[in-house]
Backbone as numpy.savetxt, mean C-alpha at the origin, in Angstrom:
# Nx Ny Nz CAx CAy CAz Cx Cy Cz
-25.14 46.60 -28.35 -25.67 45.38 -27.81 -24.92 44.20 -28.44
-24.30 43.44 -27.73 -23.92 42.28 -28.02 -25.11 40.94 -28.43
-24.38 40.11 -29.30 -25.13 39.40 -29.61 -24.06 38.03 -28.99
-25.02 36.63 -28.89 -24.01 35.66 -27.96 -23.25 34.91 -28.97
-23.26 34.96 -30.27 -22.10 34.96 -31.35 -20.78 35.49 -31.09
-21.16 36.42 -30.96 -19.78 37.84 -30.53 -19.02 36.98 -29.23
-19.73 36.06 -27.82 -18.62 35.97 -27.40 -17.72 34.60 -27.85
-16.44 34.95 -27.51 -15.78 33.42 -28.30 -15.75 32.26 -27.20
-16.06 31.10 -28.11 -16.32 29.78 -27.33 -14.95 29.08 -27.53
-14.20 28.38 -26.37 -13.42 27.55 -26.54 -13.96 26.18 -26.90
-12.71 25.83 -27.97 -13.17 24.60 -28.53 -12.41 23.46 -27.58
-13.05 22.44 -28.21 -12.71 21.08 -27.59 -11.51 20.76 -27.41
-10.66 21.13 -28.48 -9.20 20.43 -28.32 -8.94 21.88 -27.77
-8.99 23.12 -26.86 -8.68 23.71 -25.53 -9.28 22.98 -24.74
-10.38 22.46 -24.36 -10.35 22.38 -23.03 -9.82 20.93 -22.67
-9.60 20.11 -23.51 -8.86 18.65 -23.22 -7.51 19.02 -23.26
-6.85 19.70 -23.30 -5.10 19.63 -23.35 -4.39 19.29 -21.82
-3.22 18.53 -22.45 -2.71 18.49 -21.30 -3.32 17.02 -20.04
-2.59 16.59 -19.15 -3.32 15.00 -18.90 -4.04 15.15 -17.89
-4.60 16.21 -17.76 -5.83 16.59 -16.58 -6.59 15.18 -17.09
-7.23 14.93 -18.14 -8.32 13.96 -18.29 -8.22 12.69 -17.96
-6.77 12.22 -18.08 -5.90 10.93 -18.32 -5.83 10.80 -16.62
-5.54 11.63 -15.41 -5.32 11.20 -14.31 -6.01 10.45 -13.31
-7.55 10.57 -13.99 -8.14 9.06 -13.22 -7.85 7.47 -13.23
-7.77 7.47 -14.51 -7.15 6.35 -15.37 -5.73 6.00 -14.97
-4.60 7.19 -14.95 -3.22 6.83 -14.79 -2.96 6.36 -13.05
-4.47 6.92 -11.93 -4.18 6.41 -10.47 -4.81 4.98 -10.55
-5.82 4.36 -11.46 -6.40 3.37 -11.13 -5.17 2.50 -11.81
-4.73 2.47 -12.62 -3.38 1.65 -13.25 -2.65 1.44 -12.35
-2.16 2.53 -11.55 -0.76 2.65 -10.73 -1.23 1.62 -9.46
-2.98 1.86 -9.15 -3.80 0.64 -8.52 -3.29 -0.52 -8.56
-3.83 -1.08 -9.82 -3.88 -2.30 -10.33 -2.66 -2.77 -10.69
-1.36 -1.95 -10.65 0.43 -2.64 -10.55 0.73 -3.17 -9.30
0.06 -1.78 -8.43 0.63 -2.42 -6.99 0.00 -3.82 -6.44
-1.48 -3.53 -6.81 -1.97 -4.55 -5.91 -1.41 -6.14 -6.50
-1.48 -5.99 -7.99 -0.73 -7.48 -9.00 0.69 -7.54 -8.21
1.17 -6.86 -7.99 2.85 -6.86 -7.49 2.34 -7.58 -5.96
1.65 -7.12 -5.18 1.19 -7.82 -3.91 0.55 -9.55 -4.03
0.29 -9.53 -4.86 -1.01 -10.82 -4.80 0.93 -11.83 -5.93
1.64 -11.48 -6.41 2.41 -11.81 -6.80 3.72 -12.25 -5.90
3.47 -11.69 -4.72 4.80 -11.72 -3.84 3.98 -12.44 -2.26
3.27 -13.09 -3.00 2.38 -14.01 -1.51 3.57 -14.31 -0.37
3.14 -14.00 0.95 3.98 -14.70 1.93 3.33 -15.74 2.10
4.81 -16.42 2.89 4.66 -18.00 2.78 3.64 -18.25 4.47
3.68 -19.49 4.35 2.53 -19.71 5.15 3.26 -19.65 6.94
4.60 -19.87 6.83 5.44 -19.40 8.47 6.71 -18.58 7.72
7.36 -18.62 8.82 8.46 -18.35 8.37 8.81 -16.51 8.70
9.95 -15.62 8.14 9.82 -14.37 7.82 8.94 -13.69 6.34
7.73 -12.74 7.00 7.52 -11.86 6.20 6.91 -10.75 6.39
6.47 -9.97 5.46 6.58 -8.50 6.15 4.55 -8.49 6.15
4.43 -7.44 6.72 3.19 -7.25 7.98 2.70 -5.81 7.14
1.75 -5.93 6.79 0.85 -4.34 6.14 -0.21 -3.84 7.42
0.24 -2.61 7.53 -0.55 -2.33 8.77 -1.13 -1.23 7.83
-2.30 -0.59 8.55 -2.72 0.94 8.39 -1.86 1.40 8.48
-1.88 2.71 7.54 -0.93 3.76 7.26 -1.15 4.85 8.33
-0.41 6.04 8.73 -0.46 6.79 9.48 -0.67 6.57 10.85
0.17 5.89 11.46 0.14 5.46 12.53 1.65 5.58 12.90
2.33 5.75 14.47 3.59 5.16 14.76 4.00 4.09 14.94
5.58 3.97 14.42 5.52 2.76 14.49 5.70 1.90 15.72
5.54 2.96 16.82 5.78 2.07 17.93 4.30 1.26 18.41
3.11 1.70 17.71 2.18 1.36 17.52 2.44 -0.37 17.00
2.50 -0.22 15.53 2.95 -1.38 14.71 3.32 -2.38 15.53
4.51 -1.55 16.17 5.63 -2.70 16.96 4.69 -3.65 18.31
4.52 -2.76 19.21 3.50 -3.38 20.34 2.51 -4.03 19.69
1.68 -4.15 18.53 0.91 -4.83 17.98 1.00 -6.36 17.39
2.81 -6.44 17.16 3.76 -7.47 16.30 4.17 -8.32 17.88
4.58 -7.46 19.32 4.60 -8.42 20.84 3.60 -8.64 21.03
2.43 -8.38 20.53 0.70 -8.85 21.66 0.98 -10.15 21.03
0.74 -9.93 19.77 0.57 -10.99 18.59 1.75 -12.50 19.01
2.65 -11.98 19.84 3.21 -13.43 20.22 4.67 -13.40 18.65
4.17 -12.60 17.19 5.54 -12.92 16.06 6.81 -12.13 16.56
7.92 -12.62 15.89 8.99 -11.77 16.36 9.31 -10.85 15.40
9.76 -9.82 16.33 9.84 -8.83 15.12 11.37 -8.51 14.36
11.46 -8.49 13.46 13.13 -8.58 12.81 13.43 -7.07 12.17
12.77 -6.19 11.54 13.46 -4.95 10.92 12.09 -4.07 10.46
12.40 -2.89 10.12 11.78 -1.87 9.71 11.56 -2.35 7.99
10.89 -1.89 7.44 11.18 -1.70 5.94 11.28 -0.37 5.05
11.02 -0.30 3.74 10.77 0.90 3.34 9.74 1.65 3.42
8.90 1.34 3.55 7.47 1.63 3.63 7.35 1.73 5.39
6.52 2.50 6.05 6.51 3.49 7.13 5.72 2.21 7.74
4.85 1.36 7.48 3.42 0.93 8.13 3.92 -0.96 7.61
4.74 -1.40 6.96 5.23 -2.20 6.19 6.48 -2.78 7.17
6.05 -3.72 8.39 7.22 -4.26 9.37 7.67 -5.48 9.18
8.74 -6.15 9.19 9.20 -7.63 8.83 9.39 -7.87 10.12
8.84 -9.60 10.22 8.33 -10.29 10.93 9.02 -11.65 11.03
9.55 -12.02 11.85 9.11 -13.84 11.99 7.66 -14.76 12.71
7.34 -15.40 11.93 6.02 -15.83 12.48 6.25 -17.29 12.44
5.84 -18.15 13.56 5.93 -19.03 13.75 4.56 -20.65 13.92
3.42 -20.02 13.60 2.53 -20.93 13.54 1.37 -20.04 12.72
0.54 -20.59 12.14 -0.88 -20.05 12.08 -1.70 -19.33 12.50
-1.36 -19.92 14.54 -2.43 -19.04 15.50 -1.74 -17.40 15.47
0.09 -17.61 15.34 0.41 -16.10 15.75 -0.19 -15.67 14.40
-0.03 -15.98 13.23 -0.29 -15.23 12.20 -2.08 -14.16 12.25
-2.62 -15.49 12.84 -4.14 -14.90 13.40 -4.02 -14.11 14.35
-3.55 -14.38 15.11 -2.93 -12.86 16.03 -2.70 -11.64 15.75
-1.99 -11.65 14.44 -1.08 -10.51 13.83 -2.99 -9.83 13.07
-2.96 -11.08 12.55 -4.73 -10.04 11.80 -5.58 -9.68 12.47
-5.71 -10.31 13.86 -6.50 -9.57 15.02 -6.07 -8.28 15.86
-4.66 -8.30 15.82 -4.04 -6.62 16.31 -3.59 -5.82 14.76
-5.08 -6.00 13.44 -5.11 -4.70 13.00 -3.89 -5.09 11.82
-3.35 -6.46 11.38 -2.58 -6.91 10.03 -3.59 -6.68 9.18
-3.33 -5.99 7.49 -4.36 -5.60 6.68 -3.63 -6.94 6.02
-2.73 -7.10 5.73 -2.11 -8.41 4.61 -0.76 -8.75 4.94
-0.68 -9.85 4.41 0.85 -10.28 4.40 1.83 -10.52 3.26
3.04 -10.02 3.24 3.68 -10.13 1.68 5.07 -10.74 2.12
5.85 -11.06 0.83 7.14 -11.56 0.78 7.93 -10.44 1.48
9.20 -11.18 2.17 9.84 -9.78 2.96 10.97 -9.46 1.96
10.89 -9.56 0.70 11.66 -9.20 -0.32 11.49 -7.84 -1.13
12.09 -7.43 -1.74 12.16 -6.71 -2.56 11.75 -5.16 -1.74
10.96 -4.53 -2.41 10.48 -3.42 -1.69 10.02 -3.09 -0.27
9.58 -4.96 0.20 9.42 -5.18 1.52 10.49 -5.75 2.37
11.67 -5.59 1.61 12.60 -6.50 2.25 13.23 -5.63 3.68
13.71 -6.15 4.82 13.99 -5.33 6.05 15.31 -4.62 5.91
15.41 -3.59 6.51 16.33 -2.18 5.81 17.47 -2.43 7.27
18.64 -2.61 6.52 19.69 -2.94 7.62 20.03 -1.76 8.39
């Protein structure tokens, strides 16, 4: 007959090894870069900039959404859902957030349009 001594218990520093614990923490960080990098790269109030749509969508979707809207559309970017734009007043910009724009960013850097 066993006694529950006899079976062996893993200790604490087994079952924490390794960054299983750390990966909630390391997605909410990777959060809070992107979104600071967004709120950092404000588009301007006309002009060219790039268009955040919902993800998983085509982009011919995107595109017909960027002609309802009245902006012109100038290039693809890196990002799949992420289209550069010329926008020319306020109302198109309200346009663009009524056919389904989540935000607007600088058409630079990571958003900049891919030749």
């Amino acid at each position: 007959m066993s006694k529950i001594s006899d079976i062996p218990a893993k200790s604490i520093d087994e079952k924490q090894k390794g960054v299983g614990p750390f990966v909630p923490a390391l997605i909410l960080m990777a959060l809070m870069l992107v979104f600071g990098a967004i709120g950092l790269s404000e588009a301007p109030a006309q002009g060219e900039m790039a268009v955040v749509f919902a993800p998983f969508q085509p982009e011919q979707k995107y595109v017909s959404r960027i002609i309802k809207s009245g902006a012109q559309y100038i290039s693809p970017s890196r990002f799949h859902n992420v289209i550069v734009v010329n926008v020319d007043s306020a109302a198109v910009r309200e346009s663009l957030r009524q056919q389904g724009a989540l935000f607007f960013v600088n058409a630079g850097g990571l958003c900049a349009p891919v030749v």
